[in-house]
C-alpha positions in Angstrom: -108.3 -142.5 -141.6 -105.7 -142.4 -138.9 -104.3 -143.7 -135.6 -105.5 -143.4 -132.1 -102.5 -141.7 -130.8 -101.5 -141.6 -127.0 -98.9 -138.2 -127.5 -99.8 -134.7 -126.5 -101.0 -133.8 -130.3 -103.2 -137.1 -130.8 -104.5 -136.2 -127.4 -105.0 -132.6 -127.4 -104.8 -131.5 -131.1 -105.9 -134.0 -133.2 -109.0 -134.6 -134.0 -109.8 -138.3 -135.3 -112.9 -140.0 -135.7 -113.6 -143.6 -137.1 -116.5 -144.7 -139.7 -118.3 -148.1 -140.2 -120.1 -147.7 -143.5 -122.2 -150.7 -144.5 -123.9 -151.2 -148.2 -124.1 -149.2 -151.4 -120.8 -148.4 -153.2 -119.3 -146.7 -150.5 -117.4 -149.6 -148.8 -116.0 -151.2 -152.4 -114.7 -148.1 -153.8 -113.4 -147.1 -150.5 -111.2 -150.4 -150.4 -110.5 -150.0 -154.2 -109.1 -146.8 -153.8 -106.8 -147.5 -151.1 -105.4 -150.5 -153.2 -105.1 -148.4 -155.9 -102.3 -145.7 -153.5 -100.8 -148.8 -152.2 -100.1 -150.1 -156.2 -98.9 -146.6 -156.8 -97.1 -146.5 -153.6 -98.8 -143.2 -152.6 -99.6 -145.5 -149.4 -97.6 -147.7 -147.4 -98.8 -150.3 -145.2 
């Protein structure tokens, strides 16, 4: 996950990408994992 990022690196280094993914498992445990760094504070807002 990341930031679409106007500077010289987001624009000429960086490569980013975004995902939409729709049913199964995927989506839940995606979300569940990302509350889970934010309880840990491994991931700030």
């Amino acid at each position: 996950m990341g930031s679409a990022n106007p500077t010289e690196s987001g624009v000429r280094r960086n490569l980013e990408a975004g995902v939409l993914v729709t049913g199964g498992t995927a989506p839940h445990r995606a979300a569940e994992h990302i509350r889970e760094l934010q309880r840990r504070e491994l991931w700030c807002r």
